[in-house]
C-alpha positions as CSV (number, residue, x, y, z in Angstrom):
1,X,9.4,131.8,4.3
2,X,8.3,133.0,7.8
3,X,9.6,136.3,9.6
4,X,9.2,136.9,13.2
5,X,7.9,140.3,14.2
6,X,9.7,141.1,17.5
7,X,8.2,144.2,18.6
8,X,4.1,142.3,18.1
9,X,5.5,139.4,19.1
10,X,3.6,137.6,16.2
11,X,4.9,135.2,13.1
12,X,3.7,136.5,10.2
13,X,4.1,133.7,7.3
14,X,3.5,134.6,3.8
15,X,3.3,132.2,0.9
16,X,3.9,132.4,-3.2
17,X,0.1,131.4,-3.6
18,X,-1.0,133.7,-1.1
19,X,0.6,136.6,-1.4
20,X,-1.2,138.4,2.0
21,X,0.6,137.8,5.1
22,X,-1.1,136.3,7.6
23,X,0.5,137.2,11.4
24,X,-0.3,134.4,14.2
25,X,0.2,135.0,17.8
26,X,3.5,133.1,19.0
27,X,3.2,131.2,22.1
28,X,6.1,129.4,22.7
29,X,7.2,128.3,18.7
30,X,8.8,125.1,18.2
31,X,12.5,125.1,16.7
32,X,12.3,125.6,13.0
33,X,13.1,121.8,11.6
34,X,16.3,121.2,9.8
35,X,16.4,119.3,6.8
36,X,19.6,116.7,6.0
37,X,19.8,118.5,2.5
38,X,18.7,121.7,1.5
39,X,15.3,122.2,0.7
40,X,15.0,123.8,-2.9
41,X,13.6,127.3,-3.7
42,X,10.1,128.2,-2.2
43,X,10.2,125.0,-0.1
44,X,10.1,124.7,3.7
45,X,11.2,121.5,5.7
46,X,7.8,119.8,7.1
47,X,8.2,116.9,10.1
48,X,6.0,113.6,9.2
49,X,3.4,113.3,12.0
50,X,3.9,109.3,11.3
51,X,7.2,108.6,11.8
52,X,8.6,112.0,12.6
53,X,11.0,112.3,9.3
54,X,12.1,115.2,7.7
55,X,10.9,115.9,3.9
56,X,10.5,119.0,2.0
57,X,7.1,120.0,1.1
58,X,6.1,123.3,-1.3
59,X,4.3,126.0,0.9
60,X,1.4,126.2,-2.1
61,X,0.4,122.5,-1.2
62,X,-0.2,123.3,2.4
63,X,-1.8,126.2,1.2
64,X,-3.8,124.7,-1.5
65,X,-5.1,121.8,1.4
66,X,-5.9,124.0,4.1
67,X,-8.0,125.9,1.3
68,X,-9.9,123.7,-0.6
69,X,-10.5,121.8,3.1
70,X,-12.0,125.3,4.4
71,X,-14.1,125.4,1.2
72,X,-15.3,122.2,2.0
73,X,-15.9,122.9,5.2
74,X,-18.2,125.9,4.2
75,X,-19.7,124.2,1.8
76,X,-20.7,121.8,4.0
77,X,-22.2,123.8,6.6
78,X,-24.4,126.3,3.7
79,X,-25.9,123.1,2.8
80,X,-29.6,124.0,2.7
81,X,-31.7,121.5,5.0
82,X,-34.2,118.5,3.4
83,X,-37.6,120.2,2.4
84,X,-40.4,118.9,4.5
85,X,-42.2,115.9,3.0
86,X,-45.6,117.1,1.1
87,X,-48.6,116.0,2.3
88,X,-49.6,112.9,-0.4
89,X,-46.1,111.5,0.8
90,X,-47.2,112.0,4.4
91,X,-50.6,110.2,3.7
92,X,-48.6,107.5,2.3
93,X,-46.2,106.7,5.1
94,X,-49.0,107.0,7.8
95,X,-50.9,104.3,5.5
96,X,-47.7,102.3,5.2
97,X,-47.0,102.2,9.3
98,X,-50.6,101.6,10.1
99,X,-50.5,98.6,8.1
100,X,-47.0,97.3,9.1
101,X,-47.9,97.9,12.5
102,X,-51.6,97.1,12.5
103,X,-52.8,93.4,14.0
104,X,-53.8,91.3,11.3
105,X,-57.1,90.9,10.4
106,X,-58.7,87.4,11.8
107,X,-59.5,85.1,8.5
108,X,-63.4,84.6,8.7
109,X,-64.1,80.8,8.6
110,X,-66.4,78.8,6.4
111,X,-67.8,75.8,7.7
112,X,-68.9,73.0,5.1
113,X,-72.6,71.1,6.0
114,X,-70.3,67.9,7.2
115,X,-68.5,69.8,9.6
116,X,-71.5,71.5,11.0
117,X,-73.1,67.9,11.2
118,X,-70.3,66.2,12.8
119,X,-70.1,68.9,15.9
120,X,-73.6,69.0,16.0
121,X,-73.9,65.3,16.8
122,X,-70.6,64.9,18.6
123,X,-71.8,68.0,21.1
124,X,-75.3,66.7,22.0
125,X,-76.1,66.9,25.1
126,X,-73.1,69.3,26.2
127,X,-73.9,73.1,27.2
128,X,-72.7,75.7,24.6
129,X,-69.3,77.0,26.5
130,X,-68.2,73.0,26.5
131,X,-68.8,72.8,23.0
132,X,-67.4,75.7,21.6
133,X,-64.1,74.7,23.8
134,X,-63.9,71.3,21.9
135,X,-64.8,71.5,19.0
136,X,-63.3,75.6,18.6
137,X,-66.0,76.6,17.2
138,X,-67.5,80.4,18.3
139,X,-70.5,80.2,20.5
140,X,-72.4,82.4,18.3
141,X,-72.0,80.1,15.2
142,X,-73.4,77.5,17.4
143,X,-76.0,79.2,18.4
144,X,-77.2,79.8,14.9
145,X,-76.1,75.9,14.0
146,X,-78.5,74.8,16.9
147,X,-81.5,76.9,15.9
148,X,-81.4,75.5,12.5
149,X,-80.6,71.6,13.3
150,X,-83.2,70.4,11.2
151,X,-82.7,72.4,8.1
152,X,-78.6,71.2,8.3
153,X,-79.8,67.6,8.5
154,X,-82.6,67.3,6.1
155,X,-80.1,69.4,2.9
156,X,-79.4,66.5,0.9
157,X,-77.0,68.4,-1.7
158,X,-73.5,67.8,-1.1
159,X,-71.6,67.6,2.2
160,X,-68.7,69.6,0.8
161,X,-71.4,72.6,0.2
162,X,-70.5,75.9,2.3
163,X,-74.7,76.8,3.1
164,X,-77.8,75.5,2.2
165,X,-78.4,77.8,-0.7
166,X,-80.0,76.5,-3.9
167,X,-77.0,77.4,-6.0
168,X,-76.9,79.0,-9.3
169,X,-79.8,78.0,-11.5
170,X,-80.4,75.8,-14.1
171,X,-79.3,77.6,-17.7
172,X,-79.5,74.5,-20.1
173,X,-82.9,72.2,-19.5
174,X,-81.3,69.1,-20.9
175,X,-78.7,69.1,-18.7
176,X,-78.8,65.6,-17.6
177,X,-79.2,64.7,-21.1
178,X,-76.4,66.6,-22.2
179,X,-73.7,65.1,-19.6
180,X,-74.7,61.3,-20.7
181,X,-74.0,62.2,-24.2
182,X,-71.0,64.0,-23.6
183,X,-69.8,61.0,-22.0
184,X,-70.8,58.3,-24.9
185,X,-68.9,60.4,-27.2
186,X,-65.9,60.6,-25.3
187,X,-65.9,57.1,-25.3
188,X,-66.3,56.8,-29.1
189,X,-63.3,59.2,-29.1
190,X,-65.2,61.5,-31.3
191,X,-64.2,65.2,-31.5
192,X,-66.4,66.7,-28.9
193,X,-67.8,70.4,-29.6
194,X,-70.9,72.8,-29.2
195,X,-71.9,72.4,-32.8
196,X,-72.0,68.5,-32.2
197,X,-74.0,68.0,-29.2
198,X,-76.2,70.9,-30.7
199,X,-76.8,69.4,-34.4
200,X,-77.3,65.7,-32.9
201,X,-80.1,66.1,-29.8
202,X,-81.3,69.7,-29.9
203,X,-81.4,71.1,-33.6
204,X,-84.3,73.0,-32.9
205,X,-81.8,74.7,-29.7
């Protein structure tokens, strides 16, 4: 399987599956491997790199691994690089990391008209820094609490109530009307509809 040319003092191996000869410089070759029984036709004694044993191995395989490996290989490195992202995509990631690493927004808070009672009366007296440290409260919103005192404690809607707007207006003028009756003929466990209340006290409605 492999010849040795003395006078270029090269090796030059040739193989069934590759029928070129290929001459390698010799620099001090190891002794040719021995095999306990005779390796068949085409077949060359190879040394286990695991457990240094002697088997016989087909030059094509060798051949056939060192190729497809080198194909591999080349493959590999004529793999074209990623194309650039376009610029929607870019838009979007800046938008993403902006928002993951943004501070969150501070929640705007909504006082009803008992809470801005209660620390107006449990504050009196104290200057604005002392009350906005106990009751934690900004001092601007107690500036404007302060400035309209009187208006806070004359509303007489409902505490629960966020300002002291009048609210949405007035769409049915019976409404007062139509709550009692609603009521009286849920407690006659009548069936209750539009139609009803309608026919009964408003047929000219």
């Amino acid at each position: 399987m492999g010849e040795t040319c003395k006078l270029q003092e090269v090796q030059c191996i040739t193989a069934p599956c590759n029928p070129v000869p290929t001459c390698v410089p010799i620099e001090n070759p190891p002794p040719e491997p021995v095999c306990a029984k005779k390796c068949p036709k085409n077949e060359r004694c190879q040394i286990n790199s695991v457990d240094n044993s002697l088997y016989c191995l087909s030059p094509c395989a060798t051949y056939h691994s060192k190729s497809l490996g080198s194909e591999f290989e080349s493959e590999g490195r004529s793999e074209p690089p990623p194309e650039p992202p376009s610029p929607p995509e870019i838009v979007a990631i800046a938008d993403l990391l902006d928002e993951v690493y943004a501070e969150p927004k501070q929640r705007r808070m909504h006082y009803t008209m008992k809470k801005k009672r209660h620390a107006l009366i449990a504050t009196q007296g104290l200057s604005q820094r002392e009350t906005a440290t106990s009751q934690k409260i900004p001092r601007w919103t107690l500036t404007s609490w302060r400035k309209s005192e009187d208006d806070i404690f004359a509303f007489k809607g409902s505490e629960k109530t966020l300002s002291r707007a009048p609210g949405r207006r007035e769409i049915i003028p019976f409404s007062a009307m139509l709550v009692t009756f609603m009521k009286e003929t849920r407690r006659e466990s009548l069936p209750l509809t539009a139609s009803l209340m309608a026919a009964k006290n408003w047929k000219t409605w």
